[in-house]
C-alpha positions in Angstrom: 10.1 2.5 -8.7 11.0 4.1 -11.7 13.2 2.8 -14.6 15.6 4.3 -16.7 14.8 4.2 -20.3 17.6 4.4 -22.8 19.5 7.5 -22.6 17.2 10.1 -21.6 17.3 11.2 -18.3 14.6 11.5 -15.9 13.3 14.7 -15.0 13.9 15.9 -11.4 12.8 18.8 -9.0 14.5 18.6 -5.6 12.6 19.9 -2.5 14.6 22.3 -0.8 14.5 24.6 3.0 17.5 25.3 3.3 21.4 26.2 2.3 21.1 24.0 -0.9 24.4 22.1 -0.4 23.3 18.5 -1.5 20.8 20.3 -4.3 23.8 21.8 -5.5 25.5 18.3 -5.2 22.9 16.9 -7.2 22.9 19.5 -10.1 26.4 18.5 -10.4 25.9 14.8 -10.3 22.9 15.1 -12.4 25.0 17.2 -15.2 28.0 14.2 -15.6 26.7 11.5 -18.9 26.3 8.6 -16.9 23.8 10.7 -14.1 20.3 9.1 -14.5 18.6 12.0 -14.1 18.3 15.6 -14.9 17.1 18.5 -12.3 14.5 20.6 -14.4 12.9 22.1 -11.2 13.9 23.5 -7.2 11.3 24.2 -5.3 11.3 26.0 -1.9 8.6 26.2 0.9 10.5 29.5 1.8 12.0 32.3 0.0 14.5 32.8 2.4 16.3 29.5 0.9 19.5 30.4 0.3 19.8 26.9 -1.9 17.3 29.0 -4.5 20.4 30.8 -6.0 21.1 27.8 -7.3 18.1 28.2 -9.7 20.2 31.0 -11.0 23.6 30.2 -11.1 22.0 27.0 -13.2 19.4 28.3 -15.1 17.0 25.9 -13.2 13.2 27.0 -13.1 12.3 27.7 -9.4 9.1 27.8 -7.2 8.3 28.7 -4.0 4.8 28.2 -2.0 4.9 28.8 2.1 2.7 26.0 2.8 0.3 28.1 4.6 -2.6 26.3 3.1 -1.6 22.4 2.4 -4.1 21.7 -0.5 -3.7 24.9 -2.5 0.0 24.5 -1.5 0.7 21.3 -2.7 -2.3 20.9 -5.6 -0.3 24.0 -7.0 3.0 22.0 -7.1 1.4 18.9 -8.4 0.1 21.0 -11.2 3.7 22.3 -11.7 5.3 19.1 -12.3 2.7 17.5 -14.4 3.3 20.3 -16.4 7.2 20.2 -16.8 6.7 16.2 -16.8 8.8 15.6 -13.2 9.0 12.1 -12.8 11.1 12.1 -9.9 11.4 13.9 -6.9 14.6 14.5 -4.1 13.9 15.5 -0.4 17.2 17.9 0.2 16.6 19.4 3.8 13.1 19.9 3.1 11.6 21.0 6.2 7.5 20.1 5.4 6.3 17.4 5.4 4.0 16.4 2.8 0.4 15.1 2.7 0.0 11.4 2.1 -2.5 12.1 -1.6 0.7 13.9 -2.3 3.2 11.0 -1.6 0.4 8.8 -3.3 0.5 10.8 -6.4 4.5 9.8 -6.7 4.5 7.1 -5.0 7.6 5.2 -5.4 9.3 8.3 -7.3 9.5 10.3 -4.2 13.0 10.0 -2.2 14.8 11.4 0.9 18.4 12.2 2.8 18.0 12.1 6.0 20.4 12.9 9.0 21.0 9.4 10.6 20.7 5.9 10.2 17.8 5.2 10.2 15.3 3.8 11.4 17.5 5.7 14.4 16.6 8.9 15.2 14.0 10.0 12.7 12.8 13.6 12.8 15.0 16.5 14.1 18.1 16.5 16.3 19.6 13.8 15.0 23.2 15.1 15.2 22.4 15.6 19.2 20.5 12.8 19.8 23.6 10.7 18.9 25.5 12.8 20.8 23.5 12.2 23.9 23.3 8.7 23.8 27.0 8.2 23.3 26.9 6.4 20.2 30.2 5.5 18.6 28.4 5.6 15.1 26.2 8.2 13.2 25.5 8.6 9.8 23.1 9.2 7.2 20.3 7.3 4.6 18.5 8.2 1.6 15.3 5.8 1.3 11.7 6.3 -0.4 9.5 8.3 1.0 6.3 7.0 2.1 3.4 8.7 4.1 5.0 7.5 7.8 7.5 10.3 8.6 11.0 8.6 8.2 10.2 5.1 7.2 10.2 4.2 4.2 12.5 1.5 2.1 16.4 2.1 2.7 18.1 2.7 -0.2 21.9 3.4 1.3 23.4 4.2 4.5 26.4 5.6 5.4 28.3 5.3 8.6 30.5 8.3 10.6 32.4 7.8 13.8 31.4 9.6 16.4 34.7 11.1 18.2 34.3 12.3 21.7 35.4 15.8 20.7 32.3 15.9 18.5 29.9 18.6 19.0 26.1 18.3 17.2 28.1 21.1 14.8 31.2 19.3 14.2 29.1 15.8 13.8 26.8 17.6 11.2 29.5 18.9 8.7 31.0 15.4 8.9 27.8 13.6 8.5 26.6 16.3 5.6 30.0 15.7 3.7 29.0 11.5 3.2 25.5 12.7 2.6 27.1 14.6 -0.6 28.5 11.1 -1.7 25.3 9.0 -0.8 22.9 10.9 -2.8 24.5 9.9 -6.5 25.3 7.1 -5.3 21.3 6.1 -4.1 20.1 7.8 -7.1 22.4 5.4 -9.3 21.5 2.0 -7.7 18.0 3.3 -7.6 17.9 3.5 -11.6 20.3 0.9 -12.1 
C-alpha cells in the first residue's frame, strides 16, 4: 500500500483499452487540490484507444505497446515508469492481463474497476451474466490487483438495481456511471 506524503501527489499512469471514460474521470479527479494523486502517464495496449486523445486534450505523455511479446512488452513499460517515477498504477478497461513479475514489481500499488461485484462475475460479461441469472443487484468494485485474475483485496463496491427492462447495454451505462464516482472515491480511502 502506498502512503501519501505531505502534499505532493503520487504519480499515476492509468492502463487503458478502451473509450477512456473513467481515465478521463480520473484526470479530472486527479487535477481538484485534495486528489492524492497526479496522472503523469496513459498507456494503451492498442492504438485504436480512443481514451488516448485524452493524452492530448491533457498534455499527458502516452504509450502504446500491442503486447504481442509479453516480456519485451511489459519490461519496456516497467522501464517507462521507473523512468517518470510512477508510483501508482489504475486498471481503466484494460483488456490484458498482466504477468505476475509484473504485478510483483507494484505490488500493492497496482489497482482495478471492475464491472461487478465481485467476487461475482469476474472476467467478461458481467453486465449479461447478471442479466441471465436474474439478479436484482449489479454493480461495480475497484480492489488491488494481484496475480489471480479478479481477486484481489476490495477496496469499494457499489450497488445498481437491476430493472427488468434492463438490457446488458442499458445495465452497462448505469453500472459505468457509479464506476465514475467509485474510482475517487477508492483512490481517496486508499491514500487516506
Amino acid at each position: 500500500m502506498v502512503k501519501l506524503t505531505g502534499l505532493k501527489k503520487i504519480k499515476t499512469a492509468v492502463f487503458i483499452s478502451g473509450t477512456g471514460s473513467n481515465l478521463k474521470n480520473l484526470i479530472k479527479f486527479s487535477k481538484i487540490k485534495n486528489s492524492p494523486i497526479s496522472i503523469d502517464l496513459i498507456f494503451s495496449n492498442t492504438s485504436k484507444a480512443k481514451g488516448l486523445k485524452f493524452s492530448n486534450q491533457f498534455n499527458i505523455k502516452k504509450y502504446v505497446s500491442s503486447f504481442k511479446n509479453y516480456k519485451t512488452a511489459e519490461a519496456k513499460i516497467l522501464n517507462l515508469l521507473n523512468k517518470k517515477n510512477i508510483k501508482f498504477i489504475c486498471l481503466a478497461g484494460f483488456m490484458k492481463i498482466l504477468s505476475k513479475s509484473f504485478i510483483k514489481k507494484f505490488s500493492g500499488k497496482i489497482v482495478n474497476i471492475h464491472p461487478s461485484l465481485l467476487p461475482k462475475y469476474k472476467g467478461l460479461d458481467t453486465h449479461i451474466k447478471a442479466i441471465q441469472n436474474k439478479d436484482k443487484v449489479a454493480g461495480c468494485t475497484v480492489h488491488f490487483v494481484t496475480a489471480k485474475l479478479d481477486s484481489g483485496k476490495i477496496i469499494l463496491q457499489k450497488e445498481v438495481k437491476i430493472s427488468e427492462k434492463d438490457t446488458s447495454t442499458s445495465l452497462a451505462k448505469k453500472v459505468l456511471r457509479q464506476e465514475h464516482k467509485l474510482y475517487p472515491a477508492a483512490i481517496k480511502k486508499i491514500f487516506n
